[in-house]
PyMOL CGO cylinders between C-alpha atoms (Angstrom):
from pymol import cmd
from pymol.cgo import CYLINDER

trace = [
    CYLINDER, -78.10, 80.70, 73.78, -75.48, 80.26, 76.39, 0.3, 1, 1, 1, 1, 1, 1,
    CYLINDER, -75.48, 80.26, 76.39, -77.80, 78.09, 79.23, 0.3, 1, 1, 1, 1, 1, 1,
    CYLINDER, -77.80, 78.09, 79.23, -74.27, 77.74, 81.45, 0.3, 1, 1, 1, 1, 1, 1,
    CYLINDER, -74.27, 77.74, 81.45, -74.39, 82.27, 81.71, 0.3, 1, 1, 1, 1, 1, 1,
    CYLINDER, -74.39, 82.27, 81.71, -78.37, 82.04, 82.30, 0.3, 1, 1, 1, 1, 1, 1,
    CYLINDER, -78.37, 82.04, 82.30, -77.98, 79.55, 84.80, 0.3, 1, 1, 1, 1, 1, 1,
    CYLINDER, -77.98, 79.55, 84.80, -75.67, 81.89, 86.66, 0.3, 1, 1, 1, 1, 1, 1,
    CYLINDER, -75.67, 81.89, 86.66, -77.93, 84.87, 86.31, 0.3, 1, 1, 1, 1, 1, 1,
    CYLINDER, -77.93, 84.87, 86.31, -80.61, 82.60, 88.00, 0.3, 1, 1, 1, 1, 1, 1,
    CYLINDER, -80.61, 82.60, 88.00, -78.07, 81.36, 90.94, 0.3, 1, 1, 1, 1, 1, 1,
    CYLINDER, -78.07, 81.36, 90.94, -77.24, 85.10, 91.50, 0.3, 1, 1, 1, 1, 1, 1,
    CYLINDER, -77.24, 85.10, 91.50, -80.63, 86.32, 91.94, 0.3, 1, 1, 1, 1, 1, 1,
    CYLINDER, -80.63, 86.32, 91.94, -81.56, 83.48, 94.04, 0.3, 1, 1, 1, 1, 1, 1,
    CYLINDER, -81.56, 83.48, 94.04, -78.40, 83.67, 96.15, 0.3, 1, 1, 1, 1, 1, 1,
    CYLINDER, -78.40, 83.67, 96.15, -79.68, 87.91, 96.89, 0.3, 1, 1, 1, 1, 1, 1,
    CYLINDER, -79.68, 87.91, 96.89, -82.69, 86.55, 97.60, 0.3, 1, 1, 1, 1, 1, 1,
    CYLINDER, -82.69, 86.55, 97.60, -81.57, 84.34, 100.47, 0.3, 1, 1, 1, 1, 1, 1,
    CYLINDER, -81.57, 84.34, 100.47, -79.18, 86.99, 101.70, 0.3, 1, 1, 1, 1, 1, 1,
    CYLINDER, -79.18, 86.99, 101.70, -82.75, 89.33, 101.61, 0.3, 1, 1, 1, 1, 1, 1,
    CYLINDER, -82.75, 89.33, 101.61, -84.30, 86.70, 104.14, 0.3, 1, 1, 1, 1, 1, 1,
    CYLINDER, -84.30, 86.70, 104.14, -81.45, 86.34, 105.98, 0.3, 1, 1, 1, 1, 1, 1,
    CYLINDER, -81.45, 86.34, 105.98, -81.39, 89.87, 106.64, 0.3, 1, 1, 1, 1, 1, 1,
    CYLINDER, -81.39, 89.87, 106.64, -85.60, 90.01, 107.47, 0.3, 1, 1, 1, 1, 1, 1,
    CYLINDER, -85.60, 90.01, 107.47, -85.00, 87.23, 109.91, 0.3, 1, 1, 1, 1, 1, 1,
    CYLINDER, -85.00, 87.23, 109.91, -82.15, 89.15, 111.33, 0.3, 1, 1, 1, 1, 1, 1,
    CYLINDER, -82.15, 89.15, 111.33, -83.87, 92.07, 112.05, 0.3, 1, 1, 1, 1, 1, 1,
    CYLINDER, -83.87, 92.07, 112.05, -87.18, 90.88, 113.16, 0.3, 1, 1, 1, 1, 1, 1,
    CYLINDER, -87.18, 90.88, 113.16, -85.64, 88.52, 115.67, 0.3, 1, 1, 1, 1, 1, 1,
    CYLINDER, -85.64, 88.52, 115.67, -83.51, 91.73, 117.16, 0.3, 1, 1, 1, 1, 1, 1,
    CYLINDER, -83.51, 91.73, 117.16, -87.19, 93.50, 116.95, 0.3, 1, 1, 1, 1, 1, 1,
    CYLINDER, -87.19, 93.50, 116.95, -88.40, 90.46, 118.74, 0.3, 1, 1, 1, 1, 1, 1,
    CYLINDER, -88.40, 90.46, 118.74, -85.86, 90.86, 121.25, 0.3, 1, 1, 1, 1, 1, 1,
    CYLINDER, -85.86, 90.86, 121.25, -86.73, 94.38, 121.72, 0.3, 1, 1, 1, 1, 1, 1,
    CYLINDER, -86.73, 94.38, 121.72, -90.39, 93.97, 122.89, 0.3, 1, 1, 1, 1, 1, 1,
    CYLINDER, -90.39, 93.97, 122.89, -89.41, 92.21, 125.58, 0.3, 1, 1, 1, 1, 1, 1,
    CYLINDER, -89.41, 92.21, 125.58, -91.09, 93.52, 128.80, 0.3, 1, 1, 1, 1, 1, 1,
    CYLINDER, -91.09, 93.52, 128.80, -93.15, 92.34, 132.10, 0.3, 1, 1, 1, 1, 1, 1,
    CYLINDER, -93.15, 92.34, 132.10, -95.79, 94.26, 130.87, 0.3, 1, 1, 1, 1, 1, 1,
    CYLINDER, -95.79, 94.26, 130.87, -98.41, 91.70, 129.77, 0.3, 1, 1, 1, 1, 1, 1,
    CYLINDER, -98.41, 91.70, 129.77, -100.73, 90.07, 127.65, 0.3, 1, 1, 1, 1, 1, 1,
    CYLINDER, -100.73, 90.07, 127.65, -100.36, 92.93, 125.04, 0.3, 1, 1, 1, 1, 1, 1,
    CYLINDER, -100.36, 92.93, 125.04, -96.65, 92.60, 124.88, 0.3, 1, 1, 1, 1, 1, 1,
    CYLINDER, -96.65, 92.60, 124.88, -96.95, 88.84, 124.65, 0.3, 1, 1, 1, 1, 1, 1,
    CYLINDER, -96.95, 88.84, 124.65, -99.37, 89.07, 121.83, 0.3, 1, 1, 1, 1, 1, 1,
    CYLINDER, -99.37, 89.07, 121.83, -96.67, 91.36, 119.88, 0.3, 1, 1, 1, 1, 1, 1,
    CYLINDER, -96.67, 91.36, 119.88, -94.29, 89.11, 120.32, 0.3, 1, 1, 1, 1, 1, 1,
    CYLINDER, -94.29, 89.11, 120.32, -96.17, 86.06, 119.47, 0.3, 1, 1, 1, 1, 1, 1,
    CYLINDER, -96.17, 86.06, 119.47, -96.87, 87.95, 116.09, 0.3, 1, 1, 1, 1, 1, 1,
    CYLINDER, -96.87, 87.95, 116.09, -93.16, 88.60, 115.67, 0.3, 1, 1, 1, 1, 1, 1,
    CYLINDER, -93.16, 88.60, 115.67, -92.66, 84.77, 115.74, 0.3, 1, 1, 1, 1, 1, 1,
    CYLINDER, -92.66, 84.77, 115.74, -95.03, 84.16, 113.80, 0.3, 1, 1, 1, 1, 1, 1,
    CYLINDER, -95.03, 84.16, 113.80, -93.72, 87.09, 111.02, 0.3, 1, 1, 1, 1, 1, 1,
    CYLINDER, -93.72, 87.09, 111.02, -89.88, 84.77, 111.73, 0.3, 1, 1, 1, 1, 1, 1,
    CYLINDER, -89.88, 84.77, 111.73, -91.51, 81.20, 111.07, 0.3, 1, 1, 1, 1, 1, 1,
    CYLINDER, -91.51, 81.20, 111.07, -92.89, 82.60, 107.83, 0.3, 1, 1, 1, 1, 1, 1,
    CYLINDER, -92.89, 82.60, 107.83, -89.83, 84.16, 106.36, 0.3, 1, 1, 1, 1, 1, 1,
    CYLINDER, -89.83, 84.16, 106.36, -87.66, 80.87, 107.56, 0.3, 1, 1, 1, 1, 1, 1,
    CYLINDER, -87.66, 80.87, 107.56, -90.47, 78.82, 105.49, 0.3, 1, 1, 1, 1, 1, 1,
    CYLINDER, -90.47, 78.82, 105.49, -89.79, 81.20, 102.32, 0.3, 1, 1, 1, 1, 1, 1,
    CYLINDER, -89.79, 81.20, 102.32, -85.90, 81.21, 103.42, 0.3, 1, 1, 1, 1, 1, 1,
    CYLINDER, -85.90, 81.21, 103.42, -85.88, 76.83, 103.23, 0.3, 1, 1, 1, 1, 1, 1,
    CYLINDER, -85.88, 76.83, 103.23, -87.75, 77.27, 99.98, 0.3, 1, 1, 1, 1, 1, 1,
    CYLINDER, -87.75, 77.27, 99.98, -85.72, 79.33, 98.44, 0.3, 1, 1, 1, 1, 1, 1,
    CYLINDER, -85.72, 79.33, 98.44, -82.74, 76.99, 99.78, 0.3, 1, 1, 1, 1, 1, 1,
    CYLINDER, -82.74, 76.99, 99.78, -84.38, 74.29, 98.04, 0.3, 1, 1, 1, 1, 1, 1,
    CYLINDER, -84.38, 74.29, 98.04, -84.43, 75.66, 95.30, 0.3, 1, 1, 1, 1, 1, 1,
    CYLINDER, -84.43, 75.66, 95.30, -80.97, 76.80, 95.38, 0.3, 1, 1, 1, 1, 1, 1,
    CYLINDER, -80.97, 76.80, 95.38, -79.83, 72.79, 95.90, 0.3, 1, 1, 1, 1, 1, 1,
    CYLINDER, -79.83, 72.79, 95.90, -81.93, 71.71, 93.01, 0.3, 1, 1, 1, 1, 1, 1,
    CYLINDER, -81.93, 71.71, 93.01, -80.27, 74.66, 90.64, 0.3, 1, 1, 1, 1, 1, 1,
    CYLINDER, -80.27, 74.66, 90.64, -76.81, 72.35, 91.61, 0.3, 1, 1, 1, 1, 1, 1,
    CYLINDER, -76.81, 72.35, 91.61, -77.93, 69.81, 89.66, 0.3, 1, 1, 1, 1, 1, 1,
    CYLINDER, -77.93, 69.81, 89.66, -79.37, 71.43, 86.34, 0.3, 1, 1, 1, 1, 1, 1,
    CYLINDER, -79.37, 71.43, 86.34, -76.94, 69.96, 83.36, 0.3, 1, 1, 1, 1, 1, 1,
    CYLINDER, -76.94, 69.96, 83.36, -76.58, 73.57, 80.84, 0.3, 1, 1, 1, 1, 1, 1,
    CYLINDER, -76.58, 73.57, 80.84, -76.13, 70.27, 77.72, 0.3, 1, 1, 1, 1, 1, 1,
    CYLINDER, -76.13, 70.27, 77.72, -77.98, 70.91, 74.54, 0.3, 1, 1, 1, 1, 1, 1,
    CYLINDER, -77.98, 70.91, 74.54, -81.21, 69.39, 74.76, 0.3, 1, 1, 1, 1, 1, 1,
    CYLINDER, -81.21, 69.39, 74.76, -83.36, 67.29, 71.81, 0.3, 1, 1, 1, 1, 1, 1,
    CYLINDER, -83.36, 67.29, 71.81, -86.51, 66.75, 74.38, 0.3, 1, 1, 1, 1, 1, 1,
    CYLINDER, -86.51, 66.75, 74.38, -87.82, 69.18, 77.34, 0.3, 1, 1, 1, 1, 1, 1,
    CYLINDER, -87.82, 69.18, 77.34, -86.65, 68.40, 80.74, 0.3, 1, 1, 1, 1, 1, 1,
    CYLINDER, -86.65, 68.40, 80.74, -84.85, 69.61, 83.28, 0.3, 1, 1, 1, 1, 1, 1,
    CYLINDER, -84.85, 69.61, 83.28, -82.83, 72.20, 82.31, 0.3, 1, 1, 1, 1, 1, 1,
    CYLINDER, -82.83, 72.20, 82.31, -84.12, 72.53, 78.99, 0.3, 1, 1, 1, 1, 1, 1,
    CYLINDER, -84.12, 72.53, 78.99, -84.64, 76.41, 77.79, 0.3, 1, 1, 1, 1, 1, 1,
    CYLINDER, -84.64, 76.41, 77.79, -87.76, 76.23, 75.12, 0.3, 1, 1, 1, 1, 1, 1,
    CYLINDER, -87.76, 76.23, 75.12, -89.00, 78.80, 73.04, 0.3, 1, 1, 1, 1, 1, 1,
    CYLINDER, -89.00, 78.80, 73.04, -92.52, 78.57, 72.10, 0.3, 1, 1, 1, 1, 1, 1,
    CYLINDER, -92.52, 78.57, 72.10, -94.44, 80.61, 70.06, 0.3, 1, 1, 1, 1, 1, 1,
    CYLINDER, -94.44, 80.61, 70.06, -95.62, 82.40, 73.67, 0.3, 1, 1, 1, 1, 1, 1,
    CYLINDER, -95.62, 82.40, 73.67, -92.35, 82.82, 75.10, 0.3, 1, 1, 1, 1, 1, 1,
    CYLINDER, -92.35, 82.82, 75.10, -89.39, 81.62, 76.53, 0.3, 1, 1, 1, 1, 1, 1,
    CYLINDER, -89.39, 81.62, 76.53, -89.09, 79.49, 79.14, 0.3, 1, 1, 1, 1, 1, 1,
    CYLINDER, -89.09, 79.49, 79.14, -85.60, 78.06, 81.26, 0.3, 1, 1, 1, 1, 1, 1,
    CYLINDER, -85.60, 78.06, 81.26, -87.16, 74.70, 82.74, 0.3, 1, 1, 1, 1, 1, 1,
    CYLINDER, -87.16, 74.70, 82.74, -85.35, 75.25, 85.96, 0.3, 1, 1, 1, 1, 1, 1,
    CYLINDER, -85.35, 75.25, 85.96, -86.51, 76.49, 89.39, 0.3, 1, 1, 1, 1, 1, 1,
    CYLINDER, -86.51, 76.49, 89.39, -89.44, 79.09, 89.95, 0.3, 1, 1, 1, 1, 1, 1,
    CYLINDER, -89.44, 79.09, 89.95, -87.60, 81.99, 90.34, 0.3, 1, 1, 1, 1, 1, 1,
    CYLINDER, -87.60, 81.99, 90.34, -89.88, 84.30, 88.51, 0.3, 1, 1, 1, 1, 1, 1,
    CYLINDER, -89.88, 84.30, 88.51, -88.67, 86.33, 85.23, 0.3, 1, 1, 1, 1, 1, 1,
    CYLINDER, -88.67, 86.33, 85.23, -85.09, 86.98, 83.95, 0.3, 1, 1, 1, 1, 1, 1,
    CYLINDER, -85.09, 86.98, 83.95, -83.36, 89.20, 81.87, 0.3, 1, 1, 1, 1, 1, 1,
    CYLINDER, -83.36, 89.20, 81.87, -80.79, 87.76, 79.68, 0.3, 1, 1, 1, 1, 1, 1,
    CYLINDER, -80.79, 87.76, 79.68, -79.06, 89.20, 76.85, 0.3, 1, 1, 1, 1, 1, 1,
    CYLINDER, -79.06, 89.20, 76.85, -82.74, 91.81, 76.10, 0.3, 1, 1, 1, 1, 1, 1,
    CYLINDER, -82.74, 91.81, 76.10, -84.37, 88.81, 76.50, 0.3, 1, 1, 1, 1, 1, 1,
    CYLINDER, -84.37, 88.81, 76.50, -87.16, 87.71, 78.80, 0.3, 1, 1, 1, 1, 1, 1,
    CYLINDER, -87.16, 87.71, 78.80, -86.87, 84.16, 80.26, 0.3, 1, 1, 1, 1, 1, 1,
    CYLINDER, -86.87, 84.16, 80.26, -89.65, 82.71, 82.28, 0.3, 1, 1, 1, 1, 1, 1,
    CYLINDER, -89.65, 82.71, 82.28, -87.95, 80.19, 85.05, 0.3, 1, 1, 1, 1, 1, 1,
    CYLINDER, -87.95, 80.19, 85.05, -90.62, 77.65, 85.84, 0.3, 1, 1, 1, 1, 1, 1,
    CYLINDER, -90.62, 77.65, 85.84, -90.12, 74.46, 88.01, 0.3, 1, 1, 1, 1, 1, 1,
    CYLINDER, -90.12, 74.46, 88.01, -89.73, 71.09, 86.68, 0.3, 1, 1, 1, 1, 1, 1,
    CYLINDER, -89.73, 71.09, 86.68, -93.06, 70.73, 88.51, 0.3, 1, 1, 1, 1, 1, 1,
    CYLINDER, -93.06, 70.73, 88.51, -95.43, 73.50, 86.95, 0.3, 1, 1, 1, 1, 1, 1,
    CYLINDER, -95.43, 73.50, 86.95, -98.16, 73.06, 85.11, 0.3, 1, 1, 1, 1, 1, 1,
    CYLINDER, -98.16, 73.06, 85.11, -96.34, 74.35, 81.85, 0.3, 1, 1, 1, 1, 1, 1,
    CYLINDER, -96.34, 74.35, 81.85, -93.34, 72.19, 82.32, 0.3, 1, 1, 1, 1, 1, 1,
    CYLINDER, -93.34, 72.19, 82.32, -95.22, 69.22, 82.55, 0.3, 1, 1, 1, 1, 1, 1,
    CYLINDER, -95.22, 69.22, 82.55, -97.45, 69.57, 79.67, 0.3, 1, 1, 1, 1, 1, 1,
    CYLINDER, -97.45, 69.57, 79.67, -94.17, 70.31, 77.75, 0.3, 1, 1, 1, 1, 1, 1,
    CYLINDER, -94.17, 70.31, 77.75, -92.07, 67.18, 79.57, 0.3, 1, 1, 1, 1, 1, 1,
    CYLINDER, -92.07, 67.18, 79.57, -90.69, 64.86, 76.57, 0.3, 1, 1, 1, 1, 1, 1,
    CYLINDER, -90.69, 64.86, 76.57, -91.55, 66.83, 73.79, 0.3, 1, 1, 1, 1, 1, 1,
    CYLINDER, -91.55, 66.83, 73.79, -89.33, 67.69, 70.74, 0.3, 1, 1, 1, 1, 1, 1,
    CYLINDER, -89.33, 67.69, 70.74, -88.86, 71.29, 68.50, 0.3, 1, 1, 1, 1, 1, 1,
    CYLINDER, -88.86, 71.29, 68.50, -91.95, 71.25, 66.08, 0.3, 1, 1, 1, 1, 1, 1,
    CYLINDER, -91.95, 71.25, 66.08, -94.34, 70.17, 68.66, 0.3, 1, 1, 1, 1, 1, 1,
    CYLINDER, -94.34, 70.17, 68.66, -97.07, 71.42, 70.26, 0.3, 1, 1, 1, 1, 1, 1,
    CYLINDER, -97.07, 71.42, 70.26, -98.85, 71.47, 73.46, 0.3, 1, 1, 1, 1, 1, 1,
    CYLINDER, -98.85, 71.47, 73.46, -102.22, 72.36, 75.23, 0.3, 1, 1, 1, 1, 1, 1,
    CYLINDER, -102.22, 72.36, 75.23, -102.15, 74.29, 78.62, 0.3, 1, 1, 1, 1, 1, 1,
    CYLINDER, -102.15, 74.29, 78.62, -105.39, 76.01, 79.85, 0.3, 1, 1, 1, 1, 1, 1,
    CYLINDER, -105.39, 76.01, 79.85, -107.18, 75.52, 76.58, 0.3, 1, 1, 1, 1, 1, 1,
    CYLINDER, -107.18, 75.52, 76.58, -104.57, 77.43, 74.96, 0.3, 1, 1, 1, 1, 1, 1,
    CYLINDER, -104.57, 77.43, 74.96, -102.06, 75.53, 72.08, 0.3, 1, 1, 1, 1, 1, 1,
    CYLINDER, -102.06, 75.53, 72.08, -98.23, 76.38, 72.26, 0.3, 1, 1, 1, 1, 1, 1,
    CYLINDER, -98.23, 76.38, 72.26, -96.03, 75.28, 69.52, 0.3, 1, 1, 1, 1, 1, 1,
    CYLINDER, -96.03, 75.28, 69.52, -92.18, 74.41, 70.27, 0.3, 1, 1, 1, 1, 1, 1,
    CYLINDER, -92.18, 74.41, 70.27, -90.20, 76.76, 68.03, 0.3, 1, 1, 1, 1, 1, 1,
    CYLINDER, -90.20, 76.76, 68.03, -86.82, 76.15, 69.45, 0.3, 1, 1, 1, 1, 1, 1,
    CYLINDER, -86.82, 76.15, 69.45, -84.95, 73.88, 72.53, 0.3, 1, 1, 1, 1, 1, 1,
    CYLINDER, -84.95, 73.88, 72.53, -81.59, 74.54, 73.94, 0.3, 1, 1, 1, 1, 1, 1,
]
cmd.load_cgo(trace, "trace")
C-alpha cells in the first residue's frame, strides 16, 4: 500500500473540511451582522446565540487545524512496530494511525484514520505483525503493518 497517496487523500479531505468551516463562520458572522437592530432584549438574545453558534465552529475550525499541523509530520516509511503513521491491518480492519478524520476510501478499500491518541492506537502502540491485542474485551490480531 502506497501510505505517501493515502496520506494525501487524508490532507485533502481535511483541507475541504476547513474550507467547510471557513465558509459556516463566514456566513453566520454576516447573519450575525444582519440582526443587528435597537430593538431589544429579543434581538440581543439572537445574536448572543449567533456568537455562540461562531465560537463553536472556530473550536471545531482550530481542531481540525490541529490536526492538519500534526498530518505535517506523519513519516509515509515502512513500518516494523505501530506508531505514528503506521497503517495496520488487523483481522477487524484497517486502520492509518494518523489523525481522526473519520473513514477513507482508498483504492476499494476502507481505512479507519484514528489518532495517535485513541483508545485503539494505544492498545496497538509498539506492537509487531503476528501480534495481538485486547480492546473492549474484544482480541485483534495484527495481520499486516505498512
Amino acid at each position: 500500500m502506497d501510505k505517501s497517496k493515502i496520506l494525501e487523500v487524508l490532507k485533502t479531505k481535511l483541507a475541504e473540511k476547513i474550507q467547510k468551516f471557513e465558509k459556516l463562520i463566514e456566513s453566520t458572522r454576516a447573519s450575525n451582522n444582519d440582526t443587528k437592530s435597537s430593538m431589544g432584549d429579543k434581538y440581543e438574545t439572537g445574536r448572543e446565540m449567533l456568537q455562540q453558534e461562531i465560537n463553536n465552529l472556530q473550536r471545531q475550525l482550530n481542531e481540525a487545524m490541529n490536526q492538519q499541523a500534526a498530518l505535517q509530520k506523519i513519516n509515509t516509511d515502512a513500518c516494523t512496530k505501530v506508531q505514528n503513521g503506521a497503517l495496520v491491518k488487523t483481522d477487524r480492519g484497517l486502520f492509518y494511525i494518523s489523525a481522526s478524520v473519520g473513514e477513507i476510501i482508498y483504492d476499494n478499500q476502507k481505512i479507519m484514520t484514528v489518532s495517535a491518541e485513541s483508545p485503539l492506537a494505544k492498545a496497538m502502540y509498539g506492537l509487531s505483525k503476528d501480534q495481538s491485542f485486547s480492546l473492549n474485551n474484544s482480541s485483534q490480531l495484527i495481520k499486516d503493518l505498512w
